[in-house]
C-alpha positions in Angstrom: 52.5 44.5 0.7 51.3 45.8 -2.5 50.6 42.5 -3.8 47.8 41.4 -0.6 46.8 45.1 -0.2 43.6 46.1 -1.4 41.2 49.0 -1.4 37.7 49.3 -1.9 36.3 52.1 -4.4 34.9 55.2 -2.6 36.0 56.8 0.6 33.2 55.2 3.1 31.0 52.0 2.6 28.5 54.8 2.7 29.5 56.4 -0.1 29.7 53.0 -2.4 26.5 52.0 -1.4 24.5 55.1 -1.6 22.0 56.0 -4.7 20.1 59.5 -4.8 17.6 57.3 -7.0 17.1 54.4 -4.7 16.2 57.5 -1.8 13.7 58.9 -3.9 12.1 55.8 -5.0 11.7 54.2 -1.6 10.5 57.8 -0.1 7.8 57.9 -2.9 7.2 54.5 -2.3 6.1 54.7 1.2 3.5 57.6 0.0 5.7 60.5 1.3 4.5 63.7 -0.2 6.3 65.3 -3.1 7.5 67.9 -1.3 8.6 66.5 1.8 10.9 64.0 -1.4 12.5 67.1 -2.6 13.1 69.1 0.9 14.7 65.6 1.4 16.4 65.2 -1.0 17.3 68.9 -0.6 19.3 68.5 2.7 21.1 65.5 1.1 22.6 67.2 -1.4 23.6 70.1 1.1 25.9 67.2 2.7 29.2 65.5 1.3 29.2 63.2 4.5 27.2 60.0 3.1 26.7 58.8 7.0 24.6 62.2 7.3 22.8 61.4 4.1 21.7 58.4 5.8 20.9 59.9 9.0 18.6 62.5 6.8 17.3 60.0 4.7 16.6 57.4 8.0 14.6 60.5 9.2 12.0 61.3 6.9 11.6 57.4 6.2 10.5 56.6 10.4 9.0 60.3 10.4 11.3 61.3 13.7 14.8 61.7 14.9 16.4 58.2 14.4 18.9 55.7 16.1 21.9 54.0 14.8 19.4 50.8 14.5 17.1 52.3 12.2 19.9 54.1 10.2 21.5 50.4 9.8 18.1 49.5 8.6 17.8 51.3 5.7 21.5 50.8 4.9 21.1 47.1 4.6 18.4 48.4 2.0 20.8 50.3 0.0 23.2 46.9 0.1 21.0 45.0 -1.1 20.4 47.1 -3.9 23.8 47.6 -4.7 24.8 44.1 -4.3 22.0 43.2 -7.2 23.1 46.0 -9.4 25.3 46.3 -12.4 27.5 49.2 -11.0 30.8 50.0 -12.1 32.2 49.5 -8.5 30.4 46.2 -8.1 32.4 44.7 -11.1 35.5 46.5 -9.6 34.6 44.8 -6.0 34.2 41.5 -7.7 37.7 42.1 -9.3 39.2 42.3 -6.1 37.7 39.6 -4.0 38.9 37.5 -7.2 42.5 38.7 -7.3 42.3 38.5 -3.6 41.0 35.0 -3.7 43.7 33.7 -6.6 46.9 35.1 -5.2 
């Protein structure tokens, strides 16, 4: 077991994927005001449940209550980015598809 069992790093694909820095940029981005960023980013940080960030985040990016489509939407964002970053747990990921791939 221990030899094909693997684990990803972080609790939730949520949590792997998400970036306080991406969520600010992409808020500015679409011309939201300063202070509707921070109140953002305000009630992000209250929560340590990264599908709520993503609900709070999905919310102030359509302008209205969201639906599980729109909150997918801007995940596939945050993928993207991560899958074309440098993080730590990228290189750990690619680790592990390797060993995974080779045993």
């Amino acid at each position: 077991m221990e030899k094909h069992l693997f684990f990803l790093p972080g609790n939730t694909p949520e949590e792997l994927i998400w970036s306080d820095e991406l969520a600010k940029s992409q808020l500015n981005l679409l011309g939201i005001t300063q202070n509707k960023i921070d109140e953002c980013i305000d009630k992000i940080n209250r929560t340590n449940n990264f599908k709520e960030k993503f609900k709070i985040y999905a919310t102030y990016i359509h302008s209205t209550e969201v639906n599980s489509t729109q909150i997918l939407s801007e995940q596939k964002r945050f993928v993207i980015a991560f899958a074309n970053s440098e993080s730590d747990n990228l290189t750990i990921i690619k680790e592990l598809l390797t060993r995974i791939v080779n045993t």
